[in-house]
Biopython code that builds the backbone (N, CA, C, O; Angstrom):
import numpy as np
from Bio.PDB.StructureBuilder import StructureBuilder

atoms = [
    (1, "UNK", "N", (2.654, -129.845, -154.041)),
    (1, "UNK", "CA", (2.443, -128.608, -153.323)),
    (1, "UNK", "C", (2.155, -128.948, -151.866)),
    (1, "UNK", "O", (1.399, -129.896, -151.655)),
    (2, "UNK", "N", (2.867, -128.030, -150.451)),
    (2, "UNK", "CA", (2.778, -128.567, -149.481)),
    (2, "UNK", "C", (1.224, -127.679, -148.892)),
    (2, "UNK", "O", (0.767, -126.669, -149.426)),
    (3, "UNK", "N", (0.794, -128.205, -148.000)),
    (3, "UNK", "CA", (-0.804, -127.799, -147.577)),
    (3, "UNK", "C", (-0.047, -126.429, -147.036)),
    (3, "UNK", "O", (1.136, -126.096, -146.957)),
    (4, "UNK", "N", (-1.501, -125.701, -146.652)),
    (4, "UNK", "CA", (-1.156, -124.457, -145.793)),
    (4, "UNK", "C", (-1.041, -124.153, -144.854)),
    (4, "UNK", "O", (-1.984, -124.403, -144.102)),
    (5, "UNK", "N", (0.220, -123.391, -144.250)),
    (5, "UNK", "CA", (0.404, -123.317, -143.072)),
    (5, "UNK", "C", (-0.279, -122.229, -141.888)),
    (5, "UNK", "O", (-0.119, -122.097, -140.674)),
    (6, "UNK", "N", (-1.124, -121.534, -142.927)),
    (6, "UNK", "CA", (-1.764, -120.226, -142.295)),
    (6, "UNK", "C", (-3.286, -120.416, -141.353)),
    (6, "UNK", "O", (-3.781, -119.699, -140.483)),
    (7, "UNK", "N", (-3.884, -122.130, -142.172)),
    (7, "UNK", "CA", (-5.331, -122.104, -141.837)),
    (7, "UNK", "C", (-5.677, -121.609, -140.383)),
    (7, "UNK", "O", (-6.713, -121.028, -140.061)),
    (8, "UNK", "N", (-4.463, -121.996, -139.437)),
    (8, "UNK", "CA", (-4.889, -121.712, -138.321)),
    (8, "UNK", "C", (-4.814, -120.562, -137.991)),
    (8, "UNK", "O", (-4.266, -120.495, -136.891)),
    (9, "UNK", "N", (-5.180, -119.269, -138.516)),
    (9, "UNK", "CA", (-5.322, -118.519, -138.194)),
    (9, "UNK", "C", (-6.689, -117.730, -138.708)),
    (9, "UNK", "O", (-6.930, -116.574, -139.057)),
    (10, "UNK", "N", (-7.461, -118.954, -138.573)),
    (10, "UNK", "CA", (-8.861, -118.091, -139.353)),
    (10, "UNK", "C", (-9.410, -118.130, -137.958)),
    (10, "UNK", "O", (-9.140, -118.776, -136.946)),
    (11, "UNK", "N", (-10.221, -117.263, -138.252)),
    (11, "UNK", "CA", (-11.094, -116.734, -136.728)),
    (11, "UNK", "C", (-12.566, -116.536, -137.218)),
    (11, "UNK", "O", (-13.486, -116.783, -136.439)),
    (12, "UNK", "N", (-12.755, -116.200, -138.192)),
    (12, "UNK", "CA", (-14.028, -115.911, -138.808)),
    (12, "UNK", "C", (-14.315, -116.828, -140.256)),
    (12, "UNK", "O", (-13.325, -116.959, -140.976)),
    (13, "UNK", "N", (-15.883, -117.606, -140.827)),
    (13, "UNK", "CA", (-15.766, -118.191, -142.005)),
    (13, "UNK", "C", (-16.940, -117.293, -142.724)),
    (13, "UNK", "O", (-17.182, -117.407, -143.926)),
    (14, "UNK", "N", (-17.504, -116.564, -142.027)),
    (14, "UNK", "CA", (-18.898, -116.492, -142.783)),
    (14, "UNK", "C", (-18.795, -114.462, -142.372)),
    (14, "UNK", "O", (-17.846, -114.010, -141.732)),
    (15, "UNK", "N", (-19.829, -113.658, -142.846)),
    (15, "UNK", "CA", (-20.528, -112.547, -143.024)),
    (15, "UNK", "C", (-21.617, -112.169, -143.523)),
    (15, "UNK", "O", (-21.864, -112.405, -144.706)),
    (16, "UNK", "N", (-22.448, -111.536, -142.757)),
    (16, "UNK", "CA", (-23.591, -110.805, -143.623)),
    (16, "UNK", "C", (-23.378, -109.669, -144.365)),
    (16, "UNK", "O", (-24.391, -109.442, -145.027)),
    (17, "UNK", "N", (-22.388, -108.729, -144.583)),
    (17, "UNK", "CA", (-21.831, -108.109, -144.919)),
    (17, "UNK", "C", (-21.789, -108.512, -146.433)),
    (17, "UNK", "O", (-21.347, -109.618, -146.743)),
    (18, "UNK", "N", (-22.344, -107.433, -147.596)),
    (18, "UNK", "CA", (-22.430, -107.754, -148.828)),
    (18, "UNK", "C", (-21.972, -106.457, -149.206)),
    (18, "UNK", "O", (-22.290, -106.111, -150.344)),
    (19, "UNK", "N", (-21.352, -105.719, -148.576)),
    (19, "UNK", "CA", (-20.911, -104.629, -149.331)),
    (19, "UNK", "C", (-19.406, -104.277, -149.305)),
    (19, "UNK", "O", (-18.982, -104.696, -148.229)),
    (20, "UNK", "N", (-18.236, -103.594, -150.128)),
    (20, "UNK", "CA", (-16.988, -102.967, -149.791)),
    (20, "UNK", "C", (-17.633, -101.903, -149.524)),
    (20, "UNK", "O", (-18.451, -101.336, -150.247)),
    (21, "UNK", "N", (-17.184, -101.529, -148.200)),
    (21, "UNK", "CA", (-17.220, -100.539, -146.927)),
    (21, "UNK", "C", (-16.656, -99.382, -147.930)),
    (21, "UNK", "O", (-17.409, -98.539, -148.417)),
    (22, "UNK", "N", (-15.103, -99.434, -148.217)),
    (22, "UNK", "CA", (-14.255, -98.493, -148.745)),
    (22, "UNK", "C", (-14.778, -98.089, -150.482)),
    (22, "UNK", "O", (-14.523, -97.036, -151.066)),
    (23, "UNK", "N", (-15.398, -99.029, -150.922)),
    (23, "UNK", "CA", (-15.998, -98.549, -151.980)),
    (23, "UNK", "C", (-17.100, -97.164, -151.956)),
    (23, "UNK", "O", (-17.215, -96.029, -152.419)),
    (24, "UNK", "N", (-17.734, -98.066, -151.142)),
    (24, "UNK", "CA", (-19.051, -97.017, -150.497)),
    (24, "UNK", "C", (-19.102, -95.552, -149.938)),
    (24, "UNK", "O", (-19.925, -94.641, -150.027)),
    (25, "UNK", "N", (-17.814, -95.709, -149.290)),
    (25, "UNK", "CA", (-17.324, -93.852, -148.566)),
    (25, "UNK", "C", (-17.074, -93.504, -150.107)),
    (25, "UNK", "O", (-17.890, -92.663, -150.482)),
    (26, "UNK", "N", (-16.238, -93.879, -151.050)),
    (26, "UNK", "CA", (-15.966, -93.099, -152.182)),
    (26, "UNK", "C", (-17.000, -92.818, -153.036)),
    (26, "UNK", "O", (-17.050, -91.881, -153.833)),
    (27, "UNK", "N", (-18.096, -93.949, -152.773)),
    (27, "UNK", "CA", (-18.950, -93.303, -153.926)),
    (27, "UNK", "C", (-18.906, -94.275, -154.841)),
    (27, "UNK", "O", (-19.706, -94.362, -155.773)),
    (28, "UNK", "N", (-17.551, -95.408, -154.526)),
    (28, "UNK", "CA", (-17.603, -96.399, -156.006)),
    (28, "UNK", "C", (-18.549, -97.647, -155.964)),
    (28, "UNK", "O", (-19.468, -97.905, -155.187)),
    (29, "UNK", "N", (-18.007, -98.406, -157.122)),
    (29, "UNK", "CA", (-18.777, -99.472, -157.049)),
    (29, "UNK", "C", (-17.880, -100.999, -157.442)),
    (29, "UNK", "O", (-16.889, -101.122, -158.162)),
    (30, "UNK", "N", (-18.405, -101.724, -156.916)),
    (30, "UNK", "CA", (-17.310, -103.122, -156.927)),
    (30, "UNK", "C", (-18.155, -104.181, -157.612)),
    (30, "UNK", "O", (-19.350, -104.075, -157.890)),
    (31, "UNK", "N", (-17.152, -105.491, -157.902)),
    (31, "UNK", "CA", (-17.586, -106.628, -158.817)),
    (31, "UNK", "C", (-17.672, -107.545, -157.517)),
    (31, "UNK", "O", (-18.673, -107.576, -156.802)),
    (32, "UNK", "N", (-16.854, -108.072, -157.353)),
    (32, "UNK", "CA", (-16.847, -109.178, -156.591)),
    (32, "UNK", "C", (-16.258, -108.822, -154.854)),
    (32, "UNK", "O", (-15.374, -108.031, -154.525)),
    (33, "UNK", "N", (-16.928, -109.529, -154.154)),
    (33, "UNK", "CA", (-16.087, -109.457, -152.483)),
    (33, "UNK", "C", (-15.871, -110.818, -152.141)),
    (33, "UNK", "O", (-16.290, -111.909, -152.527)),
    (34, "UNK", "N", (-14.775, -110.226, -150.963)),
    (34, "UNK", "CA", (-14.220, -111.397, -150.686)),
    (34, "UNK", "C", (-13.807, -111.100, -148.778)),
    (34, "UNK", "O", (-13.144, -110.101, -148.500)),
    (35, "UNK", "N", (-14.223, -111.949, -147.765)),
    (35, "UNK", "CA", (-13.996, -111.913, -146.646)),
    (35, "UNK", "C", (-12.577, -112.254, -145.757)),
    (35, "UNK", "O", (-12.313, -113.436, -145.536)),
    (36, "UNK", "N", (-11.955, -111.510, -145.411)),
    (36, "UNK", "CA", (-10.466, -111.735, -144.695)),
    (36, "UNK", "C", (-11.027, -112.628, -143.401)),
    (36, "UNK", "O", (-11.762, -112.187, -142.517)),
    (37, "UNK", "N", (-10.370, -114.348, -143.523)),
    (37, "UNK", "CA", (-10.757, -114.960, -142.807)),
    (37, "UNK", "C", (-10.149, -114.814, -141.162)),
    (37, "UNK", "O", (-10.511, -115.572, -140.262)),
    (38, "UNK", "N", (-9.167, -113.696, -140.979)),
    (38, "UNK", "CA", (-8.488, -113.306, -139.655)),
    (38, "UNK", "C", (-9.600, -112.597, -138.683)),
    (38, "UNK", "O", (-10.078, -112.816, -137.571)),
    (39, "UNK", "N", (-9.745, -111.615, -139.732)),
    (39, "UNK", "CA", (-10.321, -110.140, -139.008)),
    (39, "UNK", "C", (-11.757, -109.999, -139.247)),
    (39, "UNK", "O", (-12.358, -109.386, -138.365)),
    (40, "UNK", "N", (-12.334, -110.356, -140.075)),
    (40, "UNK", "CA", (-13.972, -110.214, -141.142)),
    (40, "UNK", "C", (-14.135, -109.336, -141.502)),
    (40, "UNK", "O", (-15.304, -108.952, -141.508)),
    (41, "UNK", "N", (-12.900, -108.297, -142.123)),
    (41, "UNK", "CA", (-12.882, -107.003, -143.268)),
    (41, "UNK", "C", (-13.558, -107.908, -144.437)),
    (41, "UNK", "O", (-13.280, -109.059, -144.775)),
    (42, "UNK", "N", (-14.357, -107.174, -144.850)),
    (42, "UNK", "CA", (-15.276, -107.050, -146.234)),
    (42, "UNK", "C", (-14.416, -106.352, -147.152)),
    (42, "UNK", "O", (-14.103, -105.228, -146.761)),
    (43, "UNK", "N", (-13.762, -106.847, -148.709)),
    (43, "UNK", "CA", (-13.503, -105.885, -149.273)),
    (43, "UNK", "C", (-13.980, -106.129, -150.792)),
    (43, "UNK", "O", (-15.006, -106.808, -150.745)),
    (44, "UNK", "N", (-13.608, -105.821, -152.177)),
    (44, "UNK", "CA", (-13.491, -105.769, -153.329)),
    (44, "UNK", "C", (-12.554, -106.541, -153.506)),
    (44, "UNK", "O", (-11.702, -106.606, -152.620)),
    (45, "UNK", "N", (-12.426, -107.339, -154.666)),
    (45, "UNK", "CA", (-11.201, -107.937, -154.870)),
    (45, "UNK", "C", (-10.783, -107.563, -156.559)),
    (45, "UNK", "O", (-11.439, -106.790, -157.257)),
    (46, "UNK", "N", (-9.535, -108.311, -157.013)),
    (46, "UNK", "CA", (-9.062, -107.462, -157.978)),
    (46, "UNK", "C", (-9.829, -107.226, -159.256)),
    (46, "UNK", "O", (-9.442, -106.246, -159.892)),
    (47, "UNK", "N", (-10.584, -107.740, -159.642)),
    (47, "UNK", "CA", (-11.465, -107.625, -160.679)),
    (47, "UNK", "C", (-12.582, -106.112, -160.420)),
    (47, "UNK", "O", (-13.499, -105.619, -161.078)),
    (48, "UNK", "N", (-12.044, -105.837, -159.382)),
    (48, "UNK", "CA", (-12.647, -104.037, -158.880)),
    (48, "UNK", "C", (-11.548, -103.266, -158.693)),
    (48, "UNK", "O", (-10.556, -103.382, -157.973)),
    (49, "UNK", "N", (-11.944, -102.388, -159.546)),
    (49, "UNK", "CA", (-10.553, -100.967, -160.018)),
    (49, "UNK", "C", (-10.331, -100.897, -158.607)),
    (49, "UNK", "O", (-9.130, -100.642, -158.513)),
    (50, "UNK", "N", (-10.938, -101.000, -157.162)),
    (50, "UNK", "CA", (-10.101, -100.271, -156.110)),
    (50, "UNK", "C", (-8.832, -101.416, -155.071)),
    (50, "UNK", "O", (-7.812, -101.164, -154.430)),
    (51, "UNK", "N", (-9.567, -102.622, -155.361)),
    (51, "UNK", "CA", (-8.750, -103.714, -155.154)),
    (51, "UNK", "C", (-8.430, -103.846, -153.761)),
    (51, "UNK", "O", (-7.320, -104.126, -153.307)),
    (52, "UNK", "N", (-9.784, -103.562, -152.932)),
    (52, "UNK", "CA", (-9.225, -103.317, -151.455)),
    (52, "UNK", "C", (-9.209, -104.718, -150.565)),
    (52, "UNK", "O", (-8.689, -104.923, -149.468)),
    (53, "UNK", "N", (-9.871, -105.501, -151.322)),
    (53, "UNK", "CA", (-9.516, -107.208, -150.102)),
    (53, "UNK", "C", (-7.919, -106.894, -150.161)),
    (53, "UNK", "O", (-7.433, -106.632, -149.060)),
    (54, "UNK", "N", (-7.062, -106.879, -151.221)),
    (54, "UNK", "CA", (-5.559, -107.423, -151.941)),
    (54, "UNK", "C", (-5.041, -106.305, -150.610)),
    (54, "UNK", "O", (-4.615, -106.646, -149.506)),
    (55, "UNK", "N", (-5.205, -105.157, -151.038)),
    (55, "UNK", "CA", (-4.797, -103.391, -150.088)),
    (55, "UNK", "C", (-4.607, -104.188, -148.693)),
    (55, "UNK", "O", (-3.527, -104.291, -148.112)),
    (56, "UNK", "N", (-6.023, -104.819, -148.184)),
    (56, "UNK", "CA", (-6.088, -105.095, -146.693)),
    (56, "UNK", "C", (-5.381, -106.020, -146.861)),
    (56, "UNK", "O", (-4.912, -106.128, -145.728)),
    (57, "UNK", "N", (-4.770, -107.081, -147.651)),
    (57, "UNK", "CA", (-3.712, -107.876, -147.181)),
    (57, "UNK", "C", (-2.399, -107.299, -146.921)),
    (57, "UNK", "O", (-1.737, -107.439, -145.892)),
    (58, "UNK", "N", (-1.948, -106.322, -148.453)),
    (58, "UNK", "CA", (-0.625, -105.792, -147.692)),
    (58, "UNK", "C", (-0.393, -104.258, -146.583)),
    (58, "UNK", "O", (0.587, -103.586, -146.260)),
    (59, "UNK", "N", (-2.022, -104.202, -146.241)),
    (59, "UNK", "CA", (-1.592, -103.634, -144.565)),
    (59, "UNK", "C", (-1.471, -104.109, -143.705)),
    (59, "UNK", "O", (-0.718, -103.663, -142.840)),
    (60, "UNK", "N", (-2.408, -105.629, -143.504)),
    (60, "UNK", "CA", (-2.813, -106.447, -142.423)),
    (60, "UNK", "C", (-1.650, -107.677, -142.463)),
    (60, "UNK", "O", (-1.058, -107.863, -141.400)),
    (61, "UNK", "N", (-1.403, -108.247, -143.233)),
    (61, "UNK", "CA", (-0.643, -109.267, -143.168)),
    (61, "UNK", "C", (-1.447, -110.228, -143.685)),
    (61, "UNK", "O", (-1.062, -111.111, -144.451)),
    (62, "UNK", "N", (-2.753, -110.055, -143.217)),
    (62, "UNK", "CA", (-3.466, -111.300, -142.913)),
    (62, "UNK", "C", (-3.533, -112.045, -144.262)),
    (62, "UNK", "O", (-3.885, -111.337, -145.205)),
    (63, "UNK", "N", (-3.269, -113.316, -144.532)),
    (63, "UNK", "CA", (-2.456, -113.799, -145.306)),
    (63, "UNK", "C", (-4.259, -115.118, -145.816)),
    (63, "UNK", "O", (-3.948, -116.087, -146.510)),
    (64, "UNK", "N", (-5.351, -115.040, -145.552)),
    (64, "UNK", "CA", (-6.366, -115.696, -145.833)),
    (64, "UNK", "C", (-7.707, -115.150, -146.175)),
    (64, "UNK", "O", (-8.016, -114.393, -145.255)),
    (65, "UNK", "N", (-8.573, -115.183, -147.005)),
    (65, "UNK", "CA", (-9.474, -114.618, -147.425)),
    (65, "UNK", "C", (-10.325, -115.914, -148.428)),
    (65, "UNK", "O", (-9.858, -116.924, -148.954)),
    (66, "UNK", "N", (-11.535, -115.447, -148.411)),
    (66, "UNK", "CA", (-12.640, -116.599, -148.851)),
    (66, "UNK", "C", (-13.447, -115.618, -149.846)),
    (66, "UNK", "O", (-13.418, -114.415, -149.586)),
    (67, "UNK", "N", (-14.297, -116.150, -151.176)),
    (67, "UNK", "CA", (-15.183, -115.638, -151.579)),
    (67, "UNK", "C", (-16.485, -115.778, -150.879)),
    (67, "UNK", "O", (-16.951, -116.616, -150.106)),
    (68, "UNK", "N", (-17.030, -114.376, -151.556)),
    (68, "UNK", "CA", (-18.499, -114.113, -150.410)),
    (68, "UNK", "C", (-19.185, -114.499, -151.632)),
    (68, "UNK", "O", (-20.335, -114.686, -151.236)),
    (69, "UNK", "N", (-19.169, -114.700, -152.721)),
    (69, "UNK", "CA", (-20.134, -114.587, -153.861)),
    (69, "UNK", "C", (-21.160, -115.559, -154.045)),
    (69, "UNK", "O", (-20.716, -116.454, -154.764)),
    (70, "UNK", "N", (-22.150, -115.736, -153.762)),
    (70, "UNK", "CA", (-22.990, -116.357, -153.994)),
    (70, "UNK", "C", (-22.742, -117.821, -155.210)),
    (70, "UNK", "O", (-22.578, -117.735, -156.427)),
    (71, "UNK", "N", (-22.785, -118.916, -154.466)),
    (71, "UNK", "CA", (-22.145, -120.147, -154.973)),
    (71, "UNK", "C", (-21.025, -120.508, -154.705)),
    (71, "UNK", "O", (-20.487, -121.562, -155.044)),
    (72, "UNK", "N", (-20.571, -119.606, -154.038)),
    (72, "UNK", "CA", (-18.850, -119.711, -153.976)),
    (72, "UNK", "C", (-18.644, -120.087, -152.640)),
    (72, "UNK", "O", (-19.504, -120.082, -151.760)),
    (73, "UNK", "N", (-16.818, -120.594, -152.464)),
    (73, "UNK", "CA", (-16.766, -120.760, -151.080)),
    (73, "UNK", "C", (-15.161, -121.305, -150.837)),
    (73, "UNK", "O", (-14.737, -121.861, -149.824)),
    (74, "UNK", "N", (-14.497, -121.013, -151.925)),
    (74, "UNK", "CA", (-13.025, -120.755, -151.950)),
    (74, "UNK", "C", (-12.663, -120.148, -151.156)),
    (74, "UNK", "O", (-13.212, -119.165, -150.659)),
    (75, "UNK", "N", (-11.559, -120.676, -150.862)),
    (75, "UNK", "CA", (-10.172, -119.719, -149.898)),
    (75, "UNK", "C", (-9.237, -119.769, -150.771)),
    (75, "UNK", "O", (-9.064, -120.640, -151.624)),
    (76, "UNK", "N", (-8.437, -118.559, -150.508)),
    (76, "UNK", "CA", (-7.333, -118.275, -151.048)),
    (76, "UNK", "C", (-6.268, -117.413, -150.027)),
    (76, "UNK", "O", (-6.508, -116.487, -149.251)),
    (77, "UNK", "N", (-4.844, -118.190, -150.394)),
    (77, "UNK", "CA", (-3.735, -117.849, -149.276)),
    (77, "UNK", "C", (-2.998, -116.942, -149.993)),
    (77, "UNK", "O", (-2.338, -117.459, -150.895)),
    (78, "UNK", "N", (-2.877, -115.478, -149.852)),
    (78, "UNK", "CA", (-2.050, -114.726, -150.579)),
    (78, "UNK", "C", (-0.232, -115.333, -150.400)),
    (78, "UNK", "O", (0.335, -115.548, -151.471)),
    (79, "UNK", "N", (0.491, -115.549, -149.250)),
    (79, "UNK", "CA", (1.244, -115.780, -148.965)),
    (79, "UNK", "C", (1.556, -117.263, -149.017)),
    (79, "UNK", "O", (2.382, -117.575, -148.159)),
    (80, "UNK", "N", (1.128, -118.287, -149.788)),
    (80, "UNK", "CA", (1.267, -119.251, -150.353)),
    (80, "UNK", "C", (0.913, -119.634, -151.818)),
    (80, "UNK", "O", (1.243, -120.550, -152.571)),
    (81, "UNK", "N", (-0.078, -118.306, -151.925)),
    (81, "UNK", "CA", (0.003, -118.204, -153.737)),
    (81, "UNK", "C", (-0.912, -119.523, -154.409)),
    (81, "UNK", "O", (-0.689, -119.962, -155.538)),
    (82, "UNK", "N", (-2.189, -120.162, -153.309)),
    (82, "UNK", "CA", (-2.817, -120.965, -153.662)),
    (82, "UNK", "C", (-4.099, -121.035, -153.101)),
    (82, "UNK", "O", (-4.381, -120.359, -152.111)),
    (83, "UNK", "N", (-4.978, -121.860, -153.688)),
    (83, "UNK", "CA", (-6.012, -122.533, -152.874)),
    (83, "UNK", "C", (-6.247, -122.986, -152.217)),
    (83, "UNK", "O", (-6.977, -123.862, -152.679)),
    (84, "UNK", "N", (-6.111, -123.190, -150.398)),
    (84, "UNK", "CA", (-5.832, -124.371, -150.127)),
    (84, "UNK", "C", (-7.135, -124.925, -149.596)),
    (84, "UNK", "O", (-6.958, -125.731, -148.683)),
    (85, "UNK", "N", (-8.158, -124.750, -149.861)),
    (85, "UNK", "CA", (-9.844, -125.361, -149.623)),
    (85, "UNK", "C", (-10.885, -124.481, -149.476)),
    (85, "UNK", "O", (-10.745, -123.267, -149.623)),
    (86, "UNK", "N", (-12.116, -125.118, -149.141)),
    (86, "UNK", "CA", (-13.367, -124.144, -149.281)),
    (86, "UNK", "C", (-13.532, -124.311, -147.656)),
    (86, "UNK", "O", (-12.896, -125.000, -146.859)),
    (87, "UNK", "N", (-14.430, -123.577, -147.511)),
    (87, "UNK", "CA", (-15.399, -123.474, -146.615)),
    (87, "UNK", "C", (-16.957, -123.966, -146.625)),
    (87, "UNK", "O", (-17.921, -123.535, -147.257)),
    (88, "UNK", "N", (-16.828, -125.106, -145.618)),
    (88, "UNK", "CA", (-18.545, -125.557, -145.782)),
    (88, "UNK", "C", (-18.942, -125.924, -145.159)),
    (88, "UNK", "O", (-18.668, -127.089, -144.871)),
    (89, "UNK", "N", (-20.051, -125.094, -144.359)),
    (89, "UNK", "CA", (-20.978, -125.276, -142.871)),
    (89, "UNK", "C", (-19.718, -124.640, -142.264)),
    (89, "UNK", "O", (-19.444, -125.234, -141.221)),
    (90, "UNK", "N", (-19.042, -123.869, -142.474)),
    (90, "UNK", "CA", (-18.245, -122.957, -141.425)),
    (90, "UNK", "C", (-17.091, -123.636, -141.280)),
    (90, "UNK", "O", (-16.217, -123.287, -140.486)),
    (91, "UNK", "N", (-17.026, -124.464, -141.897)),
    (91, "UNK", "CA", (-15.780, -125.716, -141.742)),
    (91, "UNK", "C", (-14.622, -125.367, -142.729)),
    (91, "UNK", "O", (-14.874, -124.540, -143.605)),
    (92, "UNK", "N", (-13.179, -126.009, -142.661)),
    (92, "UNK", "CA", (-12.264, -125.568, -143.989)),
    (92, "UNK", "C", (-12.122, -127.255, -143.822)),
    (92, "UNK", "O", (-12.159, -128.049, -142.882)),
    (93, "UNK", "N", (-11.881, -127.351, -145.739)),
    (93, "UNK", "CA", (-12.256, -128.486, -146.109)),
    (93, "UNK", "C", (-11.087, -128.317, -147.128)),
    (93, "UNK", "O", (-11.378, -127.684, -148.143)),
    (94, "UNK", "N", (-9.508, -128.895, -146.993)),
    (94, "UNK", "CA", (-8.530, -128.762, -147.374)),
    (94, "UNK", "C", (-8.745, -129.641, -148.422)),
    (94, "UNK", "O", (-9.205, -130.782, -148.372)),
    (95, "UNK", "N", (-8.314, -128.908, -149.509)),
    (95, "UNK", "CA", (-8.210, -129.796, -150.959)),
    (95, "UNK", "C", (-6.463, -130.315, -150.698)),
    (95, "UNK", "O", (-5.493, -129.948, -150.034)),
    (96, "UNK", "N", (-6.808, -131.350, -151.649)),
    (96, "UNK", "CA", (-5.723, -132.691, -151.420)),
    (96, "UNK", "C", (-4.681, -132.051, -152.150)),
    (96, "UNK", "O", (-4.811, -131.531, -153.258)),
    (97, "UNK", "N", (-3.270, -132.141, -151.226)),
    (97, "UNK", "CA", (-2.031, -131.197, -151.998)),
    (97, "UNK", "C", (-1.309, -132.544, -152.529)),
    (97, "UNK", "O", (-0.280, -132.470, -153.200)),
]
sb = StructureBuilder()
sb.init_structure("model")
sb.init_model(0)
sb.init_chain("A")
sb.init_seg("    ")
for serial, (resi, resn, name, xyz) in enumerate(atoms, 1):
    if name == "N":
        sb.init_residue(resn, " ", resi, " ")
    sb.init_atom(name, np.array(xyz, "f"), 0.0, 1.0, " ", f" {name:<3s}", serial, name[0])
structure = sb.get_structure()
């Protein structure tokens, strides 16, 4: 598998932000979030009926996103369909392709 070609486009690694925004105007409620490493949209990801991290990818493009979840610290490249490292101390720490 070849590494990713997107990393350079992270601008943001981290948030205080613990909530989906778009959940919240509706009234709903979410499982897991996950941070768009372009822009620092907060959303739900698919394991939440509204599925808005995935939504903000196919409005935005933005093709990188990290878990916010406590212990966690994965990235994931929608547009390469992989993992390609974590985040640690604000750093991306490319797992070996």
């Amino acid at each position: 598998m070849s590494a990713c070609s997107h990393l350079n486009q992270i601008k943001t690694t981290d948030t205080s932000i613990r909530v989906c925004k778009e959940c919240v105007e509706r009234g709903d409620t979410w499982v897991h979030l996950r941070l768009c490493l372009e822009c620092g949209h907060v959303g739900c990801f698919d394991s939440s009926k509204n599925k808005h991290a995935t939504k903000h990818f196919h409005h935005t493009d933005h093709p990188l996103l990290r878990s916010i979840e406590p212990g966690e610290s994965w990235i994931w490249c929608y547009k390469d369909n992989f993992s390609p490292g974590e985040i640690e101390g604000g750093e991306v720490i490319e797992t070996a392709s």
